[in-house]
Structure formats: structure tokens, C-alpha cells
C-alpha positions as CSV (number, residue, x, y, z in Angstrom):
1,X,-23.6,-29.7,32.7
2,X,-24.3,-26.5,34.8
3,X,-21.9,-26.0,37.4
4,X,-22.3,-23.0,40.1
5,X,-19.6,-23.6,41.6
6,X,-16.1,-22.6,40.3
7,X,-14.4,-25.6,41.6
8,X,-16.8,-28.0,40.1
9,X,-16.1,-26.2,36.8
10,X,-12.8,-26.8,37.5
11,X,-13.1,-30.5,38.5
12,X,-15.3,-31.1,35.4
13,X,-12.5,-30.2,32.1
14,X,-10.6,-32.7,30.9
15,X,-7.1,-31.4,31.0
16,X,-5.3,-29.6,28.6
17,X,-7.8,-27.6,26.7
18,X,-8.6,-24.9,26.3
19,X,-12.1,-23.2,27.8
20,X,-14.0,-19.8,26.5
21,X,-15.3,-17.3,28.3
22,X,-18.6,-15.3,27.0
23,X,-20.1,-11.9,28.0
24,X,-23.6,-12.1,27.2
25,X,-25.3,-8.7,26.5
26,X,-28.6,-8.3,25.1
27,X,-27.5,-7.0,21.8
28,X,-23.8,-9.1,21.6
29,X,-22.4,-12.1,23.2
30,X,-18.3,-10.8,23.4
31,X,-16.2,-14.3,23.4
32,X,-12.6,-15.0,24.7
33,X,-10.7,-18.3,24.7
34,X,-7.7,-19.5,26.7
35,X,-4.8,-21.4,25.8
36,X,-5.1,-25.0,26.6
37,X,-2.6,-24.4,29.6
38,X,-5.9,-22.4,30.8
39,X,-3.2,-19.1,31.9
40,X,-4.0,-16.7,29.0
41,X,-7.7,-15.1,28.0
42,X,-7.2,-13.7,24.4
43,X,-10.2,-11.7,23.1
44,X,-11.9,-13.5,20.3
45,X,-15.0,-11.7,18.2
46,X,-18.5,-10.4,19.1
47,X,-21.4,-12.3,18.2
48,X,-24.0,-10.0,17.4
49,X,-27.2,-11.7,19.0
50,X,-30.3,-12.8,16.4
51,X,-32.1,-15.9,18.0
52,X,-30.7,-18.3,20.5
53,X,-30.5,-21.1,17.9
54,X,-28.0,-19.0,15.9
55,X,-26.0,-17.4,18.9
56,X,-26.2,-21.3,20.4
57,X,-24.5,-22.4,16.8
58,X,-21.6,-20.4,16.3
59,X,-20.7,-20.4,20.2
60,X,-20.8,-24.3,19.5
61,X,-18.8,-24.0,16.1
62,X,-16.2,-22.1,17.9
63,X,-16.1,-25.1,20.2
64,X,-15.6,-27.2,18.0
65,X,-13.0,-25.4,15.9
66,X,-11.2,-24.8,18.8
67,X,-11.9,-28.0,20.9
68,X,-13.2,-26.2,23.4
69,X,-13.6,-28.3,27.2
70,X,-16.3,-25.5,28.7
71,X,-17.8,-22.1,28.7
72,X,-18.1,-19.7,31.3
73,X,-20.6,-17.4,31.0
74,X,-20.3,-13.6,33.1
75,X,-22.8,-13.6,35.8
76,X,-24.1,-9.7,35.7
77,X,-24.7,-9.4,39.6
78,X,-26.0,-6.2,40.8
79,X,-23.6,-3.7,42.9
80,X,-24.9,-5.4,45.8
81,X,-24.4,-8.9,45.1
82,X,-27.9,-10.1,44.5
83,X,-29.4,-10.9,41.5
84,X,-32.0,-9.4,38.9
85,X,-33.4,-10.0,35.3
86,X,-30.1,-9.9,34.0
87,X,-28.5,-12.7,36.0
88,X,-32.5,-14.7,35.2
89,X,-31.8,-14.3,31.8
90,X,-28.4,-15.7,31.8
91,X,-28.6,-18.5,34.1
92,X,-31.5,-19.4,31.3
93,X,-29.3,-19.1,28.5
94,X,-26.7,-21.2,29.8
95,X,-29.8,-23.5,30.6
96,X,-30.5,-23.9,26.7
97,X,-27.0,-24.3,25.8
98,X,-26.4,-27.2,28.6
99,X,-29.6,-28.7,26.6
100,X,-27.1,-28.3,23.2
101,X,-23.9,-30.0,24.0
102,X,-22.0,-32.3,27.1
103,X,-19.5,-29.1,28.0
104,X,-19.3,-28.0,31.2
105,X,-20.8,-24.6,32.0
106,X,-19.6,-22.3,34.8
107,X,-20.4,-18.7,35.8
108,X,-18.0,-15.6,36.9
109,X,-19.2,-12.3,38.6
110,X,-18.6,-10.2,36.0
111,X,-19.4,-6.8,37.8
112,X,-17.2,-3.8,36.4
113,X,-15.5,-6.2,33.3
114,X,-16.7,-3.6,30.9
115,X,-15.5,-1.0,32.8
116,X,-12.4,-2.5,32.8
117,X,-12.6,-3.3,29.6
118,X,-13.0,0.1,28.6
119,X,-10.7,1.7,30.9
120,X,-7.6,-0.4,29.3
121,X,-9.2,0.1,25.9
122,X,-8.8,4.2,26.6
123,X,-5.5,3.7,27.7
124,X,-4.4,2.1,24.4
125,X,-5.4,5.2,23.1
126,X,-7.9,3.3,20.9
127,X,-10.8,5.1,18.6
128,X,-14.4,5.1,19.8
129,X,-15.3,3.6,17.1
130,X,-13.1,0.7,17.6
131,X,-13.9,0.7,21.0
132,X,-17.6,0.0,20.5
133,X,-16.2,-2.6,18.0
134,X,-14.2,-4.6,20.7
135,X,-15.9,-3.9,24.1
136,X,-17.7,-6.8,24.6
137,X,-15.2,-9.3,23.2
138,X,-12.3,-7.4,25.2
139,X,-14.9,-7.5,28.4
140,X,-14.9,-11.3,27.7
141,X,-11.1,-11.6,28.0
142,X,-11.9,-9.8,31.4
143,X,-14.3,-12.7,32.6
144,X,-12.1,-15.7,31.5
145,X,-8.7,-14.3,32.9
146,X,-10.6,-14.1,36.0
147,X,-11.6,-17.5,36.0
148,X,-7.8,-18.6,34.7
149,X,-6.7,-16.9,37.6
150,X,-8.9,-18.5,39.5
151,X,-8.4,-22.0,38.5
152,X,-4.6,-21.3,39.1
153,X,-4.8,-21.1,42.4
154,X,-7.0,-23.9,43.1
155,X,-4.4,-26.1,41.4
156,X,-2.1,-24.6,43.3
157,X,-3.8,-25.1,46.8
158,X,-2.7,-27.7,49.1
């Protein structure tokens, strides 16, 4: 089940579980999972991409290892808000995967994640090498902390 909306995401998982968050590149899909509170994103691995069948199966196995409720998937907006072949080519992907397994599927702007992600990697004073190691996974943590944060404060709304 695609859901565009955050709080429909939200209103979808089945509580206390925990939900991952991807960031889908066109050479790696970086994946982050939360705790089954749904208040910490912890960086998980990099999936170097092959063929969607592949990439679809081990985001699944991690699902299932982990007993995963959902996946949100970083929307790449452009600067100014609209979309381009990027966004297309994600909104598709999550498309497959819906036709793969029952888990809800939400999306989160993920404009300037990797920046972040690099910015806090620098400041940890960490290699390059191990910087283009982690990026993507670490961009991921980015995405689904978002979405924690998020989903915080619609539990927490009147």
C-alpha cells in the first residue's frame, strides 16, 4: 500500500515495530531502521543496486529479519519543490515493491539528507574513503529520523 501522505503512513503500522527508511540512488539504495518505539533511525548497510528483483529481495529479507511494519522511501524533490525523473523513478520503484509485499509505503522530502549526511560524517573526522562507504546508508538514517520525528508529533497532537 502506497501512501502519499505522511499521516496515512502513520495510521497504516501496526504499533510497536519497527519501520526502515531507504535512500534510493541510482547506483545504491542506503537503508536505516528504527527501533520499534519508532524514536531512533540507526544507519543500516548500502545495497549496491543490480536489478530490481535483487534490490526488491534483500530490502524484503531485511523486513523480514527485522519484522519490519513499512518503508519509507526519500522523495528527491528538486530545490524548488517540484518534481523530475528522479522523483518518476522512485515513486515507480516503490510502485514495484507495493506489488511485492502488504507493507505500507510512505515518502519523505529528502532534499539536502546527503548533505547532511556528509557534513556530520566530516565532522566525525571520518576518512573519504569511509565516507563514500557510508553516505548513503548514513543519508538514510537522515530520511527516517525525519519521519520519526514526524510521526512523534502527530501522536503527540491533540
Amino acid at each position: 500500500m502506497i501512501c502519499d501522505d505522511i499521516a496515512d503512513f502513520a495510521a497504516a503500522l501496526p504499533p510497536n515495530r519497527a519501520i526502515a527508511g531507504l535512500d534510493l540512488g541510482t547506483r545504491t539504495i542506503g537503508v536505516a531502521v528504527s527501533d520499534a518505539l519508532l524514536s531512533v533511525a540507526t544507519p543500516l548497510e548500502t545495497i549496491r543496486r543490480k536489478k530490481f528483483a535483487t534490490d526488491a529481495g534483500r530490502l524484503l529479507q531485511i523486513a523480514a529479519e527485522r519484522d519490519l511494519a513499512g518503508f519509507v522511501l526519500g522523495l528527491p524533490f528538486n530545490m524548488d519543490g517540484t518534481e523530475g525523473p528522479r522523483c518518476q523513478s522512485t515513486r515507480a520503484f516503490a510502485r514495484n515493491l507495493a506489488g511485492l509485499c502488504d507493507l505500507p509505503i510512505g515518502f519523505w522530502d529528502e532534499r539536502l539528507s546527503t548533505v547532511a549526511a556528509e557534513r556530520a560524517l566530516l565532522e566525525a573526522d571520518t576518512t573519504r574513503k569511509r565516507r563514500a562507504e557510508v553516505i548513503d546508508h548514513v543519508a538514510a538514517g537522515y530520511i527516517l529520523q525525519g519521519v520519526l520525528d514526524r510521526l512523534r508529533h502527530l501522536r503527540e497532537a491533540p
